[in-house]
VOROVO-241391 format. One line per 2 residues: number of its first residue (from 1); their letters; for each residue z, x, y of C-alpha. Coordinates in nm, 2 decimals. Each point is the difference from the previous one (the first is absolute). Layout:
BEGIN
NUM	a	Z/X/Y ~ ...
//
This chain:
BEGIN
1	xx	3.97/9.95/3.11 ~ -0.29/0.17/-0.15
3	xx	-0.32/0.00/0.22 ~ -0.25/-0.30/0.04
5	xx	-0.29/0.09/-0.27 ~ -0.39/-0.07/0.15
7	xx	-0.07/-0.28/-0.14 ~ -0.42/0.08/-0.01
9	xx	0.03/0.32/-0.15 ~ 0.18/0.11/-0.35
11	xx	0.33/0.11/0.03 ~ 0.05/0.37/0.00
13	xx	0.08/0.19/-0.35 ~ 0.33/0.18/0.02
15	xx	0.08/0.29/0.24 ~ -0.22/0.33/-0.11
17	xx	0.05/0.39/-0.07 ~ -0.04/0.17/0.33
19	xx	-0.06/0.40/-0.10 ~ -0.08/0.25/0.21
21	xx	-0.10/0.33/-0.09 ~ -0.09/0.35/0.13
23	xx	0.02/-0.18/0.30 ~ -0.09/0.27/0.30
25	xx	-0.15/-0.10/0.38 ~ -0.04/0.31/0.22
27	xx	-0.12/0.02/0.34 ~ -0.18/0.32/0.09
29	xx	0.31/0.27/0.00 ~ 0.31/-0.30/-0.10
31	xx	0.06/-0.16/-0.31 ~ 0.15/-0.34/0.05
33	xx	0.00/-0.11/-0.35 ~ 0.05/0.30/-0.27
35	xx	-0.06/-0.10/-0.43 ~ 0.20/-0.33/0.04
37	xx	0.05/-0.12/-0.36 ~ 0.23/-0.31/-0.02
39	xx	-0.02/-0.35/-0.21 ~ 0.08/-0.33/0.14
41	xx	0.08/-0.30/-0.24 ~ 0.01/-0.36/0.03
43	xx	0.32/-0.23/0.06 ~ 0.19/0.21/0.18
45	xx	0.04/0.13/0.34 ~ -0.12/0.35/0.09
47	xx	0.14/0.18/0.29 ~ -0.27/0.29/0.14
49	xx	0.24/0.20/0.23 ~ -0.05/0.32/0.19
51	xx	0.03/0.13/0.38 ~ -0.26/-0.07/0.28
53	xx	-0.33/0.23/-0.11 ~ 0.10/0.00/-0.38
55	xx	-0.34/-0.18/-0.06 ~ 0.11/-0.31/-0.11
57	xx	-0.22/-0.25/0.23 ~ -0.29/0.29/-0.09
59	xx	0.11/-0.09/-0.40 ~ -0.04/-0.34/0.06
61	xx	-0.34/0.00/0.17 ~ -0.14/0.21/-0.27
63	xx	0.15/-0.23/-0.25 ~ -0.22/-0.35/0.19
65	xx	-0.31/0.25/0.07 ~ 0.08/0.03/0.36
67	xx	0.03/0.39/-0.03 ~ -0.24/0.18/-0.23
69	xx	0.21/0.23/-0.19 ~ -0.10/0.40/-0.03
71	xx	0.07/0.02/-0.39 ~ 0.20/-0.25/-0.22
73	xx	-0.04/-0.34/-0.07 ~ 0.23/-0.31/0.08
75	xx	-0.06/-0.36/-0.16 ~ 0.12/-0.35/-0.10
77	xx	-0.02/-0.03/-0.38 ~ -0.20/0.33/-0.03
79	xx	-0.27/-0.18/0.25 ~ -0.09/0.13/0.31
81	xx	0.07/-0.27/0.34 ~ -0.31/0.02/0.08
83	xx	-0.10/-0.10/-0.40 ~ 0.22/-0.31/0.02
85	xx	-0.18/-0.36/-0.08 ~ 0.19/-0.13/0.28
87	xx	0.21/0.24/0.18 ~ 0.16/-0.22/0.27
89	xx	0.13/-0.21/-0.25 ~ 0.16/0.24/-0.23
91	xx	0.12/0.27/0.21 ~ 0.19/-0.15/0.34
93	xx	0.05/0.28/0.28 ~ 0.25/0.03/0.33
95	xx	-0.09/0.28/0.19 ~ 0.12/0.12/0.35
97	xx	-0.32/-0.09/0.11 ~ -0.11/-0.39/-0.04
99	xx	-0.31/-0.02/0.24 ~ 0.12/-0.34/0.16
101	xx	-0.18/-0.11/0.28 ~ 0.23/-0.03/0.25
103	xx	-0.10/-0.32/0.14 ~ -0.04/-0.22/-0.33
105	xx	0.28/-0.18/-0.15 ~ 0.17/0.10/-0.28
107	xx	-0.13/-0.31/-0.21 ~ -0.36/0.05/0.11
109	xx	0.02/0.38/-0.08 ~ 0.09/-0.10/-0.38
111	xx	-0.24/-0.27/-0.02 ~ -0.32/0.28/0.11
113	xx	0.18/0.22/-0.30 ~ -0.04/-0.30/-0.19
115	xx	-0.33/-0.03/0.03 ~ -0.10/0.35/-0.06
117	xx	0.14/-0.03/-0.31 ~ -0.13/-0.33/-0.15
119	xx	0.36/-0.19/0.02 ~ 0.11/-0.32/0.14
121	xx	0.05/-0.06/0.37 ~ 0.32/-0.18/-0.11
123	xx	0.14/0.33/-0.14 ~ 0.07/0.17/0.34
125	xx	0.28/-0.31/0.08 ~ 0.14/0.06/-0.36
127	xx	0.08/0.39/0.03 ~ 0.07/-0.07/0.35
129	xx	0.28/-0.20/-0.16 ~ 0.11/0.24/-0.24
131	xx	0.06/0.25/0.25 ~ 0.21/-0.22/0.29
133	xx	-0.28/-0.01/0.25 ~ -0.11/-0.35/-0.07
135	xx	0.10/-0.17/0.36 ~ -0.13/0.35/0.17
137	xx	-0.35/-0.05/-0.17 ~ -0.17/-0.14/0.30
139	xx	0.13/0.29/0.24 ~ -0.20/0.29/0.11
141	xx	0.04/0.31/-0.21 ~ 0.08/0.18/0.37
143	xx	0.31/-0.20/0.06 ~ 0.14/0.09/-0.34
145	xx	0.33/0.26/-0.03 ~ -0.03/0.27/-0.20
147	xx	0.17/-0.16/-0.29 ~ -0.26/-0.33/0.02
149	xx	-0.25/0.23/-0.04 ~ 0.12/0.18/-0.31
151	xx	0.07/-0.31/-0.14 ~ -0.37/-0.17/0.08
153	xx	-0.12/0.37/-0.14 ~ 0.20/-0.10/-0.33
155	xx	-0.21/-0.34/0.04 ~ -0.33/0.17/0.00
157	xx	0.12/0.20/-0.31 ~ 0.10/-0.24/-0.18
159	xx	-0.30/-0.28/0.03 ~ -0.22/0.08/-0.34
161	xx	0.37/-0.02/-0.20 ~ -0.10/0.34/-0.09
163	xx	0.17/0.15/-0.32 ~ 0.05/0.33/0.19
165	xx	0.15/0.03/0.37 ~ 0.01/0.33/0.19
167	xx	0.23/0.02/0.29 ~ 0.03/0.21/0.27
169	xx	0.36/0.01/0.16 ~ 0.04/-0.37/0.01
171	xx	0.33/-0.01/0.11 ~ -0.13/0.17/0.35
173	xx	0.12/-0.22/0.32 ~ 0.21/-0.27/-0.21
175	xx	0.33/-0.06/0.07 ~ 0.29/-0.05/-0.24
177	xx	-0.10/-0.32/-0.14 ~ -0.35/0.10/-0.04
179	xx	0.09/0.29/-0.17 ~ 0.22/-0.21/-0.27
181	xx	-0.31/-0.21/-0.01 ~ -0.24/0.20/-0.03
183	xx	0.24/0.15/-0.30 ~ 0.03/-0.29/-0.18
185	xx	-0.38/-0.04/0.02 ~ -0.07/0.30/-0.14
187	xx	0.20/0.01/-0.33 ~ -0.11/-0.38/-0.03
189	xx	-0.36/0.11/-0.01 ~ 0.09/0.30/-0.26
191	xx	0.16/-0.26/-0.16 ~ -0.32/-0.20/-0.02
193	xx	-0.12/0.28/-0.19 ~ -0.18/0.18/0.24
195	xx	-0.05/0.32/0.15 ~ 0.14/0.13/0.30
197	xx	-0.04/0.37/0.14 ~ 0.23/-0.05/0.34
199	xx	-0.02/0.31/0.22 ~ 0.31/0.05/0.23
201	xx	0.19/0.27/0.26 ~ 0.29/-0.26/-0.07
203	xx	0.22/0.17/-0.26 ~ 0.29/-0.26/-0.03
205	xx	-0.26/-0.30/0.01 ~ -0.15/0.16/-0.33
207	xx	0.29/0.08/-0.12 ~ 0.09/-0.35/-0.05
209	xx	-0.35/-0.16/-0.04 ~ -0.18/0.27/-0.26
211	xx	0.03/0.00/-0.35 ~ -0.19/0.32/-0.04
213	xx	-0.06/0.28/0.32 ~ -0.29/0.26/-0.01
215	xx	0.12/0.25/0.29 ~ -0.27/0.26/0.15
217	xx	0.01/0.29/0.28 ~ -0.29/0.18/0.18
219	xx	-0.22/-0.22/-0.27 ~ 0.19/0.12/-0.33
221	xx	0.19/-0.16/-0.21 ~ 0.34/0.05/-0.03
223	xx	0.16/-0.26/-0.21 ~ -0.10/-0.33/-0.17
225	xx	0.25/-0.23/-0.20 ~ 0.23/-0.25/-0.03
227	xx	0.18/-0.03/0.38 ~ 0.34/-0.06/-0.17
229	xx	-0.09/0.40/-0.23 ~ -0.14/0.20/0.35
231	xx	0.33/0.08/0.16 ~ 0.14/0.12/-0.34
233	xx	-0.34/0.20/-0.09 ~ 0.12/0.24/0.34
235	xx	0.15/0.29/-0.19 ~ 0.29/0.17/0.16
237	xx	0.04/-0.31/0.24 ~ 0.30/-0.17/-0.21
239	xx	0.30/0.10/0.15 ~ 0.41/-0.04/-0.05
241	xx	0.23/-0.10/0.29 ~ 0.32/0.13/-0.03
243	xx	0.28/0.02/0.28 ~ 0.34/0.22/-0.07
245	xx	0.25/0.15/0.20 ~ -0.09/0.38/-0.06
247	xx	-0.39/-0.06/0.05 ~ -0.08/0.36/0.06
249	xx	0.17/0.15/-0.37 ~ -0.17/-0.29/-0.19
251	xx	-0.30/0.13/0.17 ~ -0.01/0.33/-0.12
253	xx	0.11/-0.10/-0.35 ~ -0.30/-0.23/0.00
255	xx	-0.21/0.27/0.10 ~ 0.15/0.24/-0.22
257	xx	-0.09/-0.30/-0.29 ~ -0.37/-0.01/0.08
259	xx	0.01/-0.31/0.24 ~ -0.16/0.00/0.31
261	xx	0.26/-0.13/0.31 ~ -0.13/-0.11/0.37
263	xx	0.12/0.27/0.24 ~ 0.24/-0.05/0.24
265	xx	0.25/-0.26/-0.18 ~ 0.04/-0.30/0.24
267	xx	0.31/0.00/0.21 ~ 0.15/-0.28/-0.19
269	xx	-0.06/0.23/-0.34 ~ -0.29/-0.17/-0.10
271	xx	-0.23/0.20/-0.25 ~ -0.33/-0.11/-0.16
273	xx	-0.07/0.19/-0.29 ~ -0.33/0.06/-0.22
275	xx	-0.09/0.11/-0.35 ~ 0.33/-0.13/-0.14
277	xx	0.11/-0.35/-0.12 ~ 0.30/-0.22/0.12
279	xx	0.22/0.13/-0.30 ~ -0.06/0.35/0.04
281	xx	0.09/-0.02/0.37 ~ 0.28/-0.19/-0.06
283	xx	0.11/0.24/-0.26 ~ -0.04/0.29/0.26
285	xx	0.20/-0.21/0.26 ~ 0.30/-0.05/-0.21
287	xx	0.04/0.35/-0.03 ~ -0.13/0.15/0.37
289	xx	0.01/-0.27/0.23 ~ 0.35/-0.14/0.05
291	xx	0.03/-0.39/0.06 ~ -0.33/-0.15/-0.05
293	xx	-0.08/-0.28/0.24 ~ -0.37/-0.09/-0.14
295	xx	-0.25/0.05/-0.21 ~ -0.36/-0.19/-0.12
297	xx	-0.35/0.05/-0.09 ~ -0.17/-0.01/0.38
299	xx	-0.37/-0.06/-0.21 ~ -0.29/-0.02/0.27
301	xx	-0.17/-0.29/0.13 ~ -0.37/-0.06/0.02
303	xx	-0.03/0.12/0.34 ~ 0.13/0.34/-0.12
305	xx	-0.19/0.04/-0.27 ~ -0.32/-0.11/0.21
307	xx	0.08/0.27/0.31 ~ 0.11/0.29/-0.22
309	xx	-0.37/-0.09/-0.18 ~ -0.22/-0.03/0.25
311	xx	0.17/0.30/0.13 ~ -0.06/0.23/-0.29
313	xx	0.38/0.06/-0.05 ~ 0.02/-0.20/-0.32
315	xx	-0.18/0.07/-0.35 ~ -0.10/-0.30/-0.26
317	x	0.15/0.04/-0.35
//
């Protein structure tokens, strides 16, 4: 299902070229943002990742002129937000923060958006809709869970079918089905041919929603690229299993070959080995380590790649 188009309004171009560049916000004595450079295209899903205080949210806010930025420039088709014709309907934005009054109901809260932005009344019951809130439009925003309220957030985002949707950990407060949901809904808009910058702490949601991931800590980047290439782009992370019945000789002939070996072997003679591929373990296992009981490529996951990252324990090739 693609979303409902305004009908009083032209429809949106394709998605747009979000660039950022030089990108720096500092705050007296702390930098929160440091010469950010990173591209984000259209059609596809882009996962902006990084711990608590990396200076995503700060990113983002520079990005829809919320933040003014200390140096560097970031913009929607080499414009400015604030330059846009009509900025609420081409750039769509879910932020932790949605300045709901409490009291209103969800429906009345997207029909005042509506008229702030010149669009049809009936548009707040169709992106109500869209999102699953439809029979929950007529209750006040304070009686809504956590998850209702992400999802009416998504609403408000989504009203001027906006070419461009920036989203600030939308999966926050849903529960399973939501998060499938809310999955689906993304790569369907990317599909669409939009553009959509997701930021997330959720490393195994991205994982399977993101086509590309941009990855920053304490306001640097540290890697940008296809999701499926980041683990691989870890150097020194890929790593052999190999289990044998004399662990500790196979050990030191690895060692003695240039491989790196985890140290103590497991109890059960479990070794993980770096620097060295499956056949040149194997190879040193046939001739060191007795009966061999296993051996594979134990390649990271995501989640690996993204802690020894943001941890400074990894470099980018």
């Amino acid at each position: 299902m693609t979303s409902p188009e305004v009908k009083d309004a032209p429809a949106p171009a394709g998605g747009r070229t979000l660039e950022f560049r030089g990108l720096s916000k500092r705050y007296r004595d702390r930098s929160a943002v440091e010469d950010l450079s990173f591209t984000v295209g259209p059609g596809r899903v882009t996962g902006f990742l990084g711990p608590n205080g990396a200076g995503k949210t700060t990113t983002l806010r520079m990005l829809l002129g919320l933040t003014a930025p200390t140096s560097g420039t970031a913009t929607i088709d080499g414009q400015l937000y604030r330059d846009l014709e009509r900025p609420l309907r081409t750039v769509g934005a879910m932020l932790d923060e949605s300045g709901t009054h409490r009291r209103r109901t969800g429906r009345d809260h997207l029909r005042v958006q509506c008229a702030a932005t010149g669009l049809p009344a009936r548009r707040a019951d169709e992106v109500l809709d869209h999102v699953g809130l439809a029979k929950a439009g007529g209750r006040r925003y304070e009686e809504y869970s956590l998850g209702m309220r992400q999802r009416l957030n998504l609403a408000q985002a989504l009203l001027g079918d906006p070419p461009v949707l920036i989203l600030d950990e939308p999966s926050n407060g849903l529960d399973p089905e939501g998060i499938a949901w809310m999955r689906s809904l993304l790569k369907k808009l990317a599909a669409e041919g939009r553009t959509v910058l997701v930021s997330s702490h959720l490393i195994s949601e991205v994982e399977q929603t993101a086509d590309d991931l941009v990855i920053i800590s304490q306001g640097r980047l540290v890697a940008e690229g296809p999701s499926r290439e980041i683990a691989a782009r870890v150097r020194g992370e890929s790593r052999v299993r190999v289990r044998c019945s004399r662990p500790a000789e196979l050990a030191a002939a690895l060692v003695a070959a240039g491989a790196t070996v985890a140290d103590p072997p497991a109890e059960d003679g479990l070794l993980f080995v770096g620097g060295l591929g499956t056949g040149a373990v194997a190879a040193l296992a046939a001739a060191h380590g007795g009966e061999l009981y296993e051996l594979a490529e134990d390649a990271p996951d995501l989640e690996q790649a993204f802690l020894r990252l943001t941890q400074g324990k990894a470099e980018i090739r």
